[in-house]
TORDREN-562071 format. One record per residue (C-alpha): x, y, z; residue in three letters; residue number from 1. Coordinates in nm, 4 decimals, m for minus. Example, Ala and Ser with C-alpha at 12.3 -4.5 7.8 and 13.67 -1.06 7.14 Angstrom:
2
          X          Y          Z   residuo   num
     1.2300    m0.4500     0.7800       ala     1
     1.3670    m0.1060     0.7140       ser     2
This chain:
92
          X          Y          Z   residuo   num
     1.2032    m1.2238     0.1245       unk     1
     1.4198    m1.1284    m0.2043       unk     2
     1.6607    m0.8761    m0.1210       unk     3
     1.5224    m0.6830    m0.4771       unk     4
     1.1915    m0.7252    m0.3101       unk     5
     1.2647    m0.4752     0.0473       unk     6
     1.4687    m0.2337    m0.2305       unk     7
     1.1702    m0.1518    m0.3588       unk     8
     0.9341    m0.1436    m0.0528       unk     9
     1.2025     0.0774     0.1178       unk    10
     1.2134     0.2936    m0.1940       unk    11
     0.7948     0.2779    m0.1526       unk    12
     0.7962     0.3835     0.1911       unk    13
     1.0054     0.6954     0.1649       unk    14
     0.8152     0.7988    m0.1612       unk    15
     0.4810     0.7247     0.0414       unk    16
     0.6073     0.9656     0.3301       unk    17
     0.7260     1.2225     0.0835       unk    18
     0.3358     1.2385    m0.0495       unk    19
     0.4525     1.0637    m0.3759       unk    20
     0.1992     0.8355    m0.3900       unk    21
     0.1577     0.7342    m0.7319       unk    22
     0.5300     0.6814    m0.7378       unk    23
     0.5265     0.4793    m0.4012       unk    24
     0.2361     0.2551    m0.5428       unk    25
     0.5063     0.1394    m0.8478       unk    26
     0.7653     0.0593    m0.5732       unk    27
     0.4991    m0.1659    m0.4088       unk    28
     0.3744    m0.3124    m0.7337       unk    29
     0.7067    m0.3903    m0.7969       unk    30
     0.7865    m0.5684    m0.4322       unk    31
     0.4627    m0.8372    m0.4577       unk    32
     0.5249    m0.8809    m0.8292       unk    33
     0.8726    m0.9773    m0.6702       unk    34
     0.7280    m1.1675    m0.3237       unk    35
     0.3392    m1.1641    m0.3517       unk    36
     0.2778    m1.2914     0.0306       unk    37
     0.4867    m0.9427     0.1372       unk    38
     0.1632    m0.8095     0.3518       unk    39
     0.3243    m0.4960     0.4499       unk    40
     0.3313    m0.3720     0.0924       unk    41
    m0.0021    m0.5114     0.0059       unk    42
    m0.0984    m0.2732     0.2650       unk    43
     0.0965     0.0188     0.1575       unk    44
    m0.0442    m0.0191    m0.1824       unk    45
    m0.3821    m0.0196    m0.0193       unk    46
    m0.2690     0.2958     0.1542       unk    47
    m0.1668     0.4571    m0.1647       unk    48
    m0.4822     0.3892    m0.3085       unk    49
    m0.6584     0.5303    m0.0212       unk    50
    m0.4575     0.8575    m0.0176       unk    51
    m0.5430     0.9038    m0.3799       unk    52
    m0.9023     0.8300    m0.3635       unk    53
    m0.9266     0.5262    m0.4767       unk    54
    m1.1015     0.3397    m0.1933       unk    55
    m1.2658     0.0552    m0.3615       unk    56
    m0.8952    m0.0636    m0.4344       unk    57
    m0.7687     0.0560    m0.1444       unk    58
    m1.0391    m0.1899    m0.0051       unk    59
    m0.8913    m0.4901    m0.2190       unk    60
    m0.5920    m0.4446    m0.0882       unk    61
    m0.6555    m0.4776     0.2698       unk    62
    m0.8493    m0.7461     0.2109       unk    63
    m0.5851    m0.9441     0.0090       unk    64
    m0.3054    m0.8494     0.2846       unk    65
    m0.5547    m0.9911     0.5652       unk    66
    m0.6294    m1.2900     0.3381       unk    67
    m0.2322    m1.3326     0.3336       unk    68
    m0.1876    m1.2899     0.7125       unk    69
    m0.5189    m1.3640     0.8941       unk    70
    m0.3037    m1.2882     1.2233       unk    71
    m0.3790    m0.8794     1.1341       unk    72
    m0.6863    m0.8713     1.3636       unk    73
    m0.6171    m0.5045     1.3828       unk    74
    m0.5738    m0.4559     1.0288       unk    75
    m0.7037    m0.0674     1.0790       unk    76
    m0.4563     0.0261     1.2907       unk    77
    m0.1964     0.0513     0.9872       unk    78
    m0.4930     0.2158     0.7940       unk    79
    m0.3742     0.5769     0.7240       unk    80
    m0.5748     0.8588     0.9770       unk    81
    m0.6170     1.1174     0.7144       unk    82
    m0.9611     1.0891     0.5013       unk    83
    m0.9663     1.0480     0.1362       unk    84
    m0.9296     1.3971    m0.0685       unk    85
    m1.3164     1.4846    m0.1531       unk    86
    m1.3784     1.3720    m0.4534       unk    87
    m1.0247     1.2816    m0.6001       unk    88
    m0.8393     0.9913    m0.7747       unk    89
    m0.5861     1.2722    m0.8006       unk    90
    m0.2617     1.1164    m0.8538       unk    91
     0.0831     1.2954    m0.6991       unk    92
């Protein structure tokens, strides 16, 4: 994995736990325009999706990161607990 590549998901992460979402999803953009088999931030950016209502997306992108690792049998464990806001593709 490009060093560049975990800048940016690190940078994603934080933002993501700070409730920046919309700013978290550029840091993951970012890391799989940089390494496009980096699951973890395919399913961060799913997870941003999610948070923001968005859960077609949010759908694609769990379905990409289990197409890049079959191996995440429990793929909804790492889904976020929280349900969508009612309504919203509110962006933070």
């Amino acid at each position: 994995v490009l060093r560049e590549a975990v800048v940016h998901y690190r940078r994603g992460e934080v933002l993501f736990a700070d409730g920046k979402y919309a700013a978290a999803r550029l840091e993951f953009s970012e890391t799989l325009r940089l390494e496009p088999q980096f699951w973890r931030a395919m399913v961060y950016l799913g997870n941003c999706f999610y948070k923001t209502g968005q859960i077609p997306r949010a759908l694609r992108c769990y379905e990409e990161a289990w197409r890049i690792n079959p191996q995440l049998t429990d793929l909804h464990r790492l889904f976020q607990k929280e349900p969508a806001p009612a309504g919203g593709t509110a962006a933070t």
